[in-house]
C-alpha positions in Angstrom: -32.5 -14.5 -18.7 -30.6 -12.4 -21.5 -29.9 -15.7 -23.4 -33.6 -16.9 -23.3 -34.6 -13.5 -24.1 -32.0 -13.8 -27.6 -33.4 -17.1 -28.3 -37.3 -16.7 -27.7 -37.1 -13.7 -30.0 -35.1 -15.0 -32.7 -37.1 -18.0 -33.1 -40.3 -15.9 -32.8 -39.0 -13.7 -35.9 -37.4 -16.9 -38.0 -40.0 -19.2 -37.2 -43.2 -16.9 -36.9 -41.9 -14.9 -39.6 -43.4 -12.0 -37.6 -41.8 -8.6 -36.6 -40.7 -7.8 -33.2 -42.3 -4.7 -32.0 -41.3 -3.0 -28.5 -44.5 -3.9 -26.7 -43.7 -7.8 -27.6 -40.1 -7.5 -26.8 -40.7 -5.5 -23.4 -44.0 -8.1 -22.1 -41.9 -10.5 -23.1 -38.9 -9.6 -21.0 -41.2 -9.2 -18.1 -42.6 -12.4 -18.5 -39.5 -14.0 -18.4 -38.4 -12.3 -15.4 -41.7 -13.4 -13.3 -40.8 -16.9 -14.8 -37.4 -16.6 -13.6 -37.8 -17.5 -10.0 -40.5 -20.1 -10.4 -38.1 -22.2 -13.0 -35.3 -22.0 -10.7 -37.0 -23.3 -7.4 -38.2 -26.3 -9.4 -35.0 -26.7 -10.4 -33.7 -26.8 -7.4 -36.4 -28.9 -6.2 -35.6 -31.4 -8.5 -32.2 -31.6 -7.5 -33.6 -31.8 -4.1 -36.0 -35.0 -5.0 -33.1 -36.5 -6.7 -30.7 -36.6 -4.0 -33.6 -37.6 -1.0 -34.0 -40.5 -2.9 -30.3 -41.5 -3.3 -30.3 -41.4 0.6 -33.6 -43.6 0.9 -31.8 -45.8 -1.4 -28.8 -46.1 0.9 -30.8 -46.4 3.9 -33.1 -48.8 2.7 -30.1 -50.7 1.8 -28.4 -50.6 5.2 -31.4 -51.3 6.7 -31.9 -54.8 5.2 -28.3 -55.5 5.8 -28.5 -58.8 8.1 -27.6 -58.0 11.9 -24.0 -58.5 12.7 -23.2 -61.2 15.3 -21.8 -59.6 18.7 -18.3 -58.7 18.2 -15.4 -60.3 19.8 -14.5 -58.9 23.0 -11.1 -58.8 24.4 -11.0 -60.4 28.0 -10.2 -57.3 30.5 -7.3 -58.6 31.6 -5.2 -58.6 28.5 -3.0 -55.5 27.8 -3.6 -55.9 24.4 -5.1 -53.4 22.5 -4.5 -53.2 18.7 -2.6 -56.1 16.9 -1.2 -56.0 13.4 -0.3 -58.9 11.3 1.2 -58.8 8.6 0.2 -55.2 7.4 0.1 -53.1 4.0 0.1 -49.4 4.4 -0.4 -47.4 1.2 -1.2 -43.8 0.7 -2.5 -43.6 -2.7 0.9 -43.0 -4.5 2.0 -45.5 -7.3 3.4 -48.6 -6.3 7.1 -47.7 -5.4 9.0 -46.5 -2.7 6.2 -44.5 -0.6 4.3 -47.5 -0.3 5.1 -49.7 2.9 5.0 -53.7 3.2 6.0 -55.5 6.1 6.0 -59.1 7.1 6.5 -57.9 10.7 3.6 -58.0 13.1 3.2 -55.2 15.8 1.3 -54.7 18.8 0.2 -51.5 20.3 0.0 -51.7 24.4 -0.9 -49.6 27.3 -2.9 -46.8 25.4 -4.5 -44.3 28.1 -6.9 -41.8 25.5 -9.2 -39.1 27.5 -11.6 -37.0 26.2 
């Protein structure tokens, strides 16, 4: 508010060319400070419209996405419950050391996970 107040004044003296009296200055002032509130709810409103319709945009998108086909179930009777083949595991760091390739495969068996 102190900022506008500085700028609305010195461009009604430069520009107007007309002298800033203390009933200007002090309406003024109040003016901007009934503004105050209105300008920052549409502000925030905007920001508001802006980001509902990013998420329409994504829903809308995943929405059209075809169906998947069922998935792949595995039969009951297999013990098997996560397989790797052939994995990369990385962590974000530059490709050195802390970055782990195997040509092994793994298989992860007889899991028991309660809630």
């Amino acid at each position: 508010p102190a900022f506008l107040c500085l700028i609305s004044f010195t461009l009604y003296t430069w520009l107007g060319q007309n002298t800033l009296d203390a009933a200007t200055a002090f309406s003024s002032m109040s003016l901007f400070s009934f503004l105050r509130f209105p300008l920052d709810q549409f502000l925030k409103s905007t920001l508001f419209i802006a980001d509902t319709s990013v998420s329409f945009r994504r829903l809308e998108n995943f929405l059209a996405l075809d169906e998947r086909d069922s998935l792949t179930r595995l039969p009951k009777s297999s013990a098997m419950v996560l397989q790797l083949e052939k994995g990369h595991f990385d962590w974000g760091f530059e490709k050195d050391d802390s970055a782990i390739e195997t040509e092994r495969s793994g298989m992860l068996t007889d899991v028991n996970l309660t809630a």
